[in-house]
C-alpha positions, -999 to 999 in steps of 0.1 A, spaced: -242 563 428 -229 553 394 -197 542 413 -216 520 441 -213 487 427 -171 491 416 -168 501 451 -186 469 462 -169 448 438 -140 460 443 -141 456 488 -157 418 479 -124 412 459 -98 429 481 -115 418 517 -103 380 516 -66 397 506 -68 418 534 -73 392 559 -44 368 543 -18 399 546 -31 401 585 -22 366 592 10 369 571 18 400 594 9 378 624 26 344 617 63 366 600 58 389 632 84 364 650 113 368 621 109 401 610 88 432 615 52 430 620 30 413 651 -1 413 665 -5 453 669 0 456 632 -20 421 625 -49 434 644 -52 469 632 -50 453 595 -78 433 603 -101 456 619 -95 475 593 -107 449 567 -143 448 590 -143 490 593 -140 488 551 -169 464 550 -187 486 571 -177 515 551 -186 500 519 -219 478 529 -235 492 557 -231 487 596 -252 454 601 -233 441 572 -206 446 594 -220 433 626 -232 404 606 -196 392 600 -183 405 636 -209 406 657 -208 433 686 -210 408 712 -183 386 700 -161 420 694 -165 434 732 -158 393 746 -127 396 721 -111 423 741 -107 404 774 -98 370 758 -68 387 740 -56 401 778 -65 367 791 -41 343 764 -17 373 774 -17 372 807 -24 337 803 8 329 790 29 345 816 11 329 844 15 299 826 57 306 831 52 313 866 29 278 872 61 260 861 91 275 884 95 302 858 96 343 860 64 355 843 65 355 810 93 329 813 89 314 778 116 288 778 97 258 804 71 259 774 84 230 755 114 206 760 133 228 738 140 260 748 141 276 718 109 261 707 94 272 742 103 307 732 85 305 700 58 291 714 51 320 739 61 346 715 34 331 690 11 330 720 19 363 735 10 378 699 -20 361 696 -35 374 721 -24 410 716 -40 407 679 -72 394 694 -73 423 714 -61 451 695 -87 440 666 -117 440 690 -108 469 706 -103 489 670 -136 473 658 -155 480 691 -142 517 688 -154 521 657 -189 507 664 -193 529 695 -182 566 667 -205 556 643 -233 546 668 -232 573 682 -244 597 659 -275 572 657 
């Protein structure tokens, strides 16, 4: 147990990092590779090393289970969301050009949004399966 305290030194200083690279990954995912799959796993990564390192509440003290399980449907909903969005305005779904005067910036627009809502799922639904293997064994 010598090691226990670099450890949790060590996750403290590299958490915060971890979370800036996932929001790099998700705001570069619309000019080069990256998006909200990789942004999410990166940052339910960053709560499964918390876990890892300080203990499951710990954990569900920063993401609480609740808020994780609600996260899953919201990022289908901004999804969906978006397309239906298209179709409300004379569009095809997912249509994202009638999103602003400009098309091109109504195509970043729903690109952003489209990815937002895939990392807010993909990052509950890799934190919520985690919490149900290690809960499990409880």
């Amino acid at each position: 147990m010598s090691l226990d305290l670099i450890l949790r030194v060590g996750t403290k200083l590299i958490l915060p990092f971890i979370l800036l690279f996932a929001l790099y990954v998700q705001f570069h995912g619309d000019y080069g590779p990256g998006g909200g799959f990789q942004a999410g796993v990166i940052a339910a990564g960053m709560v499964i090393l918390l876990a890892i390192t300080f203990g499951l509440d710990a954990a569900k003290r920063v993401a609480p289970a609740a808020i994780v399980e609600r996260m899953i449907p919201l990022g289908v909903l901004i999804f969906a969301g978006t397309g239906v969005l298209g179709l409300l305005l004379g569009q095809n779904f997912l249509d994202y050009s009638v999103l602003a005067r400009d098309s091109a910036k109504g195509h970043e627009l729903g690109i952003f949004l489209v990815e937002a809502g895939v990392l807010v799922t993909v990052s509950g639904t890799m934190t919520a399966m985690f919490y149900a293997f290690v809960e499990r064994g409880r």
